[in-house]
C-alpha positions as CSV (number, residue, x, y, z in Angstrom):
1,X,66.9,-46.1,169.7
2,X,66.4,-45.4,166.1
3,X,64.8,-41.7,165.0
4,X,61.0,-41.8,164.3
5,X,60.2,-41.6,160.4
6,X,57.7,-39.6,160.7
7,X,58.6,-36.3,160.6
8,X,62.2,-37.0,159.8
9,X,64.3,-36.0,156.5
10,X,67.2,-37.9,154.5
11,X,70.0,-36.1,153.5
12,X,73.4,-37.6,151.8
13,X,76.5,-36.8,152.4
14,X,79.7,-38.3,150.6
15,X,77.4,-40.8,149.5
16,X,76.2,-41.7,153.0
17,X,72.2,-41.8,153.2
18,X,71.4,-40.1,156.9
19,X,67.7,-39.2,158.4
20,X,68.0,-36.2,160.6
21,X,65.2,-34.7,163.0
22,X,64.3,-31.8,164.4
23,X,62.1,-31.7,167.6
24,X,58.7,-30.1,166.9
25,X,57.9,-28.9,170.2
26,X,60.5,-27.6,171.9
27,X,61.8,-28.7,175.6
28,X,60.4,-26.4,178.3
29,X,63.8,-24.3,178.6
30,X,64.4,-24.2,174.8
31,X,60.2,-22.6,175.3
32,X,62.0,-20.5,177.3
33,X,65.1,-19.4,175.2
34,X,67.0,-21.3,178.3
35,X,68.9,-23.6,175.9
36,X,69.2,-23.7,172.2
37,X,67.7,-25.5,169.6
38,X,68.9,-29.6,168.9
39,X,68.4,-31.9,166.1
40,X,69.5,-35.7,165.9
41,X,70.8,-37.2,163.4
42,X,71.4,-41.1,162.3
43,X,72.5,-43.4,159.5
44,X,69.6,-44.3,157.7
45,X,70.3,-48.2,156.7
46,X,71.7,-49.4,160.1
47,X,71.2,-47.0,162.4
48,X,74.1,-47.4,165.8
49,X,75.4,-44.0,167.4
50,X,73.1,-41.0,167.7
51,X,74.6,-37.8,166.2
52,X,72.8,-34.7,168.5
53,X,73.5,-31.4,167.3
54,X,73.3,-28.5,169.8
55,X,73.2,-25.2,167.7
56,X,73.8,-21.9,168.8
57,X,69.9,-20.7,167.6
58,X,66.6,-20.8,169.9
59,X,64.0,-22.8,168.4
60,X,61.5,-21.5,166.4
61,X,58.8,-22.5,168.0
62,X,59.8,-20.6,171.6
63,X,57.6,-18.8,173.3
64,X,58.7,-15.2,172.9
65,X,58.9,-14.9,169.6
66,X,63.2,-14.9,169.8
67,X,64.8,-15.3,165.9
68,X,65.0,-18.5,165.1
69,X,66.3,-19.3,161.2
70,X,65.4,-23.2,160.5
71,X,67.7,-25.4,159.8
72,X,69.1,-26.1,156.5
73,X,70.3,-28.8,154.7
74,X,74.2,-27.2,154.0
75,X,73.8,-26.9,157.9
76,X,73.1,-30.4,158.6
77,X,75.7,-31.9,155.9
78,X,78.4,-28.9,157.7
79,X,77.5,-31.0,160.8
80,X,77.8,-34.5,160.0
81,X,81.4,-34.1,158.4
82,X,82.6,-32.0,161.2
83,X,81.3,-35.6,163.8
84,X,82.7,-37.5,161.5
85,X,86.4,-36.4,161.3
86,X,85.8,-36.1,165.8
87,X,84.9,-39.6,165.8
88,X,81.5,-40.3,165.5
89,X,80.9,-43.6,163.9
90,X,77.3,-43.8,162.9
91,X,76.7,-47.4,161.9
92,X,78.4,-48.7,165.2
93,X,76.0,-49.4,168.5
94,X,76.9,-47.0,171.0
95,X,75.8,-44.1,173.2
96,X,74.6,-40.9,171.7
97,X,77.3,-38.5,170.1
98,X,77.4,-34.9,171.2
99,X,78.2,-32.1,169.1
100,X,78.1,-28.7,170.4
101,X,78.4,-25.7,168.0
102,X,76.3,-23.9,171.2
103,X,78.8,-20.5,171.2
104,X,76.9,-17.4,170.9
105,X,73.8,-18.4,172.0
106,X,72.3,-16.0,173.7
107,X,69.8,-16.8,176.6
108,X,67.2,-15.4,177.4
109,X,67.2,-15.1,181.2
């Protein structure tokens, strides 16, 4: 299933055109500072395997007001190299591609 473009941002890397998406509202547990914050992130022109991000930040939209610094673009290009050289092949069908850069998160309960 191909990210919304609503909402959604290109970035290129190495000459690669990606969209990338954040979630607006977060998940109940990321509300919670359960789980951290997670982005997805696809090839823009033919769109296959997923890329989702799991970082080690709460979202900043959480309920109790925990730090959360938005995602920058150096972040997301940092990202998509580091899938890429694990295997993630963006322009081929498959299931979603996880990524977890998760350690040091902190929850909140």
């Amino acid at each position: 299933m191909a990210l919304a473009k609503r909402g959604s941002r290109l970035i290129t890397v190495d000459g690669t055109t990606y969209r990338w998406r954040l979630r607006g509202r977060p998940t109940y547990d990321q509300s919670l500072v359960r789980s951290p914050l997670a982005y997805a992130v696809e090839h823009a022109e033919t769109p296959g395997t997923t890329l989702v991000i799991t970082t080690n930040q709460p979202h900043p939209s959480n309920w109790f007001a925990a730090q959360g610094s938005p995602i920058l673009p150096a972040q997301v290009t940092d990202s998509i190299r580091t899938a890429l050289t694990t295997g993630w092949t963006p322009n081929r069908p498959g299931s979603p591609f996880h990524l977890y850069q998760s350690a040091g998160f902190v929850s909140s309960h």
